[in-house]
VOTIVEX-603152 format. One line per 10 residues: number of its first residue (from 1); their letters; for each residue z, y, x negated of N, C-alpha, C. Coordinates in nm, 2 decimals. Atoms other than C-alpha are relative to their C-alpha. Layout:
<nodes>
NUM) a) Z,Y,X,Z,Y,X,Z,Y,X; ...
</nodes>
This chain:
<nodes>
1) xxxxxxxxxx) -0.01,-0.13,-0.05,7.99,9.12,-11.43,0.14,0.06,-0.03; -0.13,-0.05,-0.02,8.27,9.36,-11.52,0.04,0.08,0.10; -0.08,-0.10,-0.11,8.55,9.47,-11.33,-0.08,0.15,0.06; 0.03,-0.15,-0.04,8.42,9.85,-11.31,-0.13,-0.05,0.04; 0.14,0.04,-0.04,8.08,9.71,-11.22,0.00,-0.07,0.10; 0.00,0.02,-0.15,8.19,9.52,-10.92,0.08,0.09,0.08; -0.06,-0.07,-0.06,8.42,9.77,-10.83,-0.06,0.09,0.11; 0.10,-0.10,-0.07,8.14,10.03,-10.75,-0.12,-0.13,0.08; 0.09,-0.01,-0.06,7.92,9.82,-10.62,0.10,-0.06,0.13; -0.12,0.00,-0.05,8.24,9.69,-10.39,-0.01,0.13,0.06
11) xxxxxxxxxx) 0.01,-0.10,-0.09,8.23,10.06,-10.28,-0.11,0.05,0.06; 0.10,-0.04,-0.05,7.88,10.11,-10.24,-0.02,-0.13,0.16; 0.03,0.08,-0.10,7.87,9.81,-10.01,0.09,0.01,0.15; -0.10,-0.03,-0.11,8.19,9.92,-9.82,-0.07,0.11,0.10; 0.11,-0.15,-0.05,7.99,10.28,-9.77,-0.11,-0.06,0.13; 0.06,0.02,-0.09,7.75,10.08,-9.63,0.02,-0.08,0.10; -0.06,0.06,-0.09,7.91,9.87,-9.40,0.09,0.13,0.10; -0.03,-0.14,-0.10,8.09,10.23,-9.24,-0.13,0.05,0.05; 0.11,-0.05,-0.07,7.77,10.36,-9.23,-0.08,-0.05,0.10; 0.09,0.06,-0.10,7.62,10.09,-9.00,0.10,-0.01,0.13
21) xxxxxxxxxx) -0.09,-0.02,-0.13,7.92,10.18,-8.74,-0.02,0.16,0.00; 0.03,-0.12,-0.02,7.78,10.50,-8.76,0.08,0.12,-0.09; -0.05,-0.11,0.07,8.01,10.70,-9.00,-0.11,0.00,-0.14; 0.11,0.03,0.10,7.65,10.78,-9.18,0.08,0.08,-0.11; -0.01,-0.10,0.16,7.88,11.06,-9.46,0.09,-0.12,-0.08; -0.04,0.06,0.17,8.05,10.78,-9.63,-0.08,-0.06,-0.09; 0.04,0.00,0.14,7.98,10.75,-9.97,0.08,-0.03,-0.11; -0.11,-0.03,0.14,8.15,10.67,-10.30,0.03,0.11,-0.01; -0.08,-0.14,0.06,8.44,10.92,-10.40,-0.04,0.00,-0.16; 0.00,-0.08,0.13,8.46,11.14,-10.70,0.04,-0.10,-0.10
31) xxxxxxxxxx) -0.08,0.05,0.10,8.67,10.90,-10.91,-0.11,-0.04,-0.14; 0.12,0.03,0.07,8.35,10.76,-11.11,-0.05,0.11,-0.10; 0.00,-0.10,0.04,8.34,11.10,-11.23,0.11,0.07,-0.16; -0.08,0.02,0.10,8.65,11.08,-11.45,0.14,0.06,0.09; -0.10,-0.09,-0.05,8.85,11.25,-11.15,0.11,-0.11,0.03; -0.11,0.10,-0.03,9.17,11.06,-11.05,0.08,0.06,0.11; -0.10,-0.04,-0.11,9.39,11.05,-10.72,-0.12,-0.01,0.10; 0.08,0.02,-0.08,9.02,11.02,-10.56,-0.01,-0.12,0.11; 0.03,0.11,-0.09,8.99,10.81,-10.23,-0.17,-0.04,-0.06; 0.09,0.09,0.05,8.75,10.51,-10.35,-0.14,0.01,0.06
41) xxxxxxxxxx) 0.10,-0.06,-0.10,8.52,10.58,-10.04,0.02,0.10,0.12; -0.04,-0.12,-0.05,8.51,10.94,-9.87,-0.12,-0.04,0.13; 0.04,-0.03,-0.18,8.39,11.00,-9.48,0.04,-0.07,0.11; -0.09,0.04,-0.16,8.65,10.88,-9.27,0.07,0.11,-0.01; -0.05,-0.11,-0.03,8.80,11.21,-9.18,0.16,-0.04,0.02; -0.10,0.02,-0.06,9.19,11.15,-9.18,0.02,-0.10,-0.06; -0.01,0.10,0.06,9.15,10.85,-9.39,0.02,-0.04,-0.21; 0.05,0.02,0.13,9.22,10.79,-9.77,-0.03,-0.15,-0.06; 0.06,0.11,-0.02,9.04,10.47,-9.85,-0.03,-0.02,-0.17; 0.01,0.11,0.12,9.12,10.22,-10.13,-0.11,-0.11,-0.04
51) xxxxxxxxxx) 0.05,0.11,0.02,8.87,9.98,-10.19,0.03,-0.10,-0.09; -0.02,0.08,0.16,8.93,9.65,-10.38,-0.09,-0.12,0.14; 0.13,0.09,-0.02,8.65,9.38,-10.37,0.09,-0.12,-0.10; -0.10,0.09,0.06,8.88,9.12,-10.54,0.01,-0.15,0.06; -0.05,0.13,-0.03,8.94,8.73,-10.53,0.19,-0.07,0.02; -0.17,0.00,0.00,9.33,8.77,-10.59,0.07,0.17,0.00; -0.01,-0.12,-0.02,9.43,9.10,-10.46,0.20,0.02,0.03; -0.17,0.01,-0.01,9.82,9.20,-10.51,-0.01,0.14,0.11; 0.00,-0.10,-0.06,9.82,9.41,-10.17,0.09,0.13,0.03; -0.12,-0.12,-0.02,10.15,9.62,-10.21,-0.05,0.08,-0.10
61) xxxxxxxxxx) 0.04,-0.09,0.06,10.01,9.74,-10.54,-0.10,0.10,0.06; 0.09,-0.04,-0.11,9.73,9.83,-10.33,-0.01,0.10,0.11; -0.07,-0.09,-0.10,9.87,10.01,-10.06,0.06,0.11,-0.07; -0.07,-0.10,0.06,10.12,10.18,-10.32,-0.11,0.10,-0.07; 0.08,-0.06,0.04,9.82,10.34,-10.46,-0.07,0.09,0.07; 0.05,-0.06,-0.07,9.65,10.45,-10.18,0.08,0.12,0.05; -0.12,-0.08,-0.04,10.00,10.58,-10.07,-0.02,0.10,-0.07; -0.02,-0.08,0.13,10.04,10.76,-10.39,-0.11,0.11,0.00; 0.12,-0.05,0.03,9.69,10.90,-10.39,-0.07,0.09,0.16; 0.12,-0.11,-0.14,9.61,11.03,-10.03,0.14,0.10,0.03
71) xxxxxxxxxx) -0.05,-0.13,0.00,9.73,11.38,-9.91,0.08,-0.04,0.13; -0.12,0.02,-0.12,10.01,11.43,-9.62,-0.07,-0.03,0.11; 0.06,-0.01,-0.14,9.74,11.44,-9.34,-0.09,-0.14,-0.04; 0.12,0.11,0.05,9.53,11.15,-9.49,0.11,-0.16,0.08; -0.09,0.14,-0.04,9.65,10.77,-9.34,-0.04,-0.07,-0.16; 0.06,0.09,0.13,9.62,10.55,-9.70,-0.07,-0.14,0.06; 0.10,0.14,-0.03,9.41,10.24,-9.60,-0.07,-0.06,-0.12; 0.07,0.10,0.08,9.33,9.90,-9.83,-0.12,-0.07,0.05; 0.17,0.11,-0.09,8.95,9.77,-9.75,0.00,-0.06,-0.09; 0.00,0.10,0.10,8.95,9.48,-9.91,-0.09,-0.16,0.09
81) xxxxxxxxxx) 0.05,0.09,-0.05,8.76,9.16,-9.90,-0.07,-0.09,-0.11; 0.04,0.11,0.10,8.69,8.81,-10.11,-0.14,-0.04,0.04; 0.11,0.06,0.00,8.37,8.64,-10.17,-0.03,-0.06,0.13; 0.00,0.04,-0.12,8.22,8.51,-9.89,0.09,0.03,0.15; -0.16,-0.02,-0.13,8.51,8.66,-9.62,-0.11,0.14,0.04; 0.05,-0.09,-0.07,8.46,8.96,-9.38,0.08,0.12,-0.07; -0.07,-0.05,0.04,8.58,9.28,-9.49,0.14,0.07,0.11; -0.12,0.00,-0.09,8.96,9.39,-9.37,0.08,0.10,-0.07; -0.07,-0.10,0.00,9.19,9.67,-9.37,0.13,0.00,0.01; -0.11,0.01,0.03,9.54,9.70,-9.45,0.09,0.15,0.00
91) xxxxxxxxxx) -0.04,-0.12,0.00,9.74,9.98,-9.37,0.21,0.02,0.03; -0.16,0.01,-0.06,10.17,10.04,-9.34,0.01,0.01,0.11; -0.03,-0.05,-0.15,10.31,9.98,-9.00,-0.03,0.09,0.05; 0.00,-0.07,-0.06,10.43,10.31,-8.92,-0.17,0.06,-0.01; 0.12,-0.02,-0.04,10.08,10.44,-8.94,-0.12,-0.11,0.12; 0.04,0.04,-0.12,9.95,10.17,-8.76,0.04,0.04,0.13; -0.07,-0.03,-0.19,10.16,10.23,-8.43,-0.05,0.19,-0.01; 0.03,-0.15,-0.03,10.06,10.66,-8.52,-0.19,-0.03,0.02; 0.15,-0.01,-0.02,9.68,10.54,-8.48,-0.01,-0.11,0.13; 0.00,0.04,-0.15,9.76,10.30,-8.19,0.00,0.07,0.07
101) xxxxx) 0.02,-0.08,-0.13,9.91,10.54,-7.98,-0.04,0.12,0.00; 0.14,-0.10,-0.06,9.64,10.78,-8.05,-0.09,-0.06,0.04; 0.10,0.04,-0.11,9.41,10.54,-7.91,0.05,-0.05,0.08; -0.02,0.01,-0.14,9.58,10.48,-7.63,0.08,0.08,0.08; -0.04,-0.14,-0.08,9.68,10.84,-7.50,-0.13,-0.02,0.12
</nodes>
């Protein structure tokens, strides 16, 4: 299977892994389209979301991408996850602690 061939299905399976926590709008982004700067999977409101489905994942490139690619109000987030493993989320500190102590106001 090639790269672009696991990639999407990589985001179709992330989609549906949100969707079974109840965020039924995500879906694969535009990028598939030819568009670029697209978050990988759209319907986290507040979220721009990287996906990589990878066995050796270089996660700063990762991040710097997401960085690079989501808007001022967007948090960048890496969902990533190897064969067999659970999937896991990766995000810069300071955003961590701005989404901590919004859930715990």
């Amino acid at each position: 299977m090639n790269s672009r061939q696991k990639g999407a299905r990589g985001e179709r399976e992330l989609s549906n892994v949100l969707k079974g926590y109840g965020f039924k709008e995500c879906r694969r982004g535009q990028q598939y389209c030819g568009s670029n700067g697209d978050a990988d999977v759209v319907g986290l409101p507040g979220v721009h979301i990287e996906c990589k489905r990878v066995e050796a994942l270089n996660i700063d490139k990762a991040l710097n991408q997401a960085e690079n690619d989501a808007s001022e109000t967007e948090i960048p987030a890496v969902f990533h996850r190897k064969n067999g493993k659970s999937w896991k989320v990766t995000v810069g500190l300071s955003d961590f602690i701005r989404l901590y102590k919004k859930a715990n106001k």
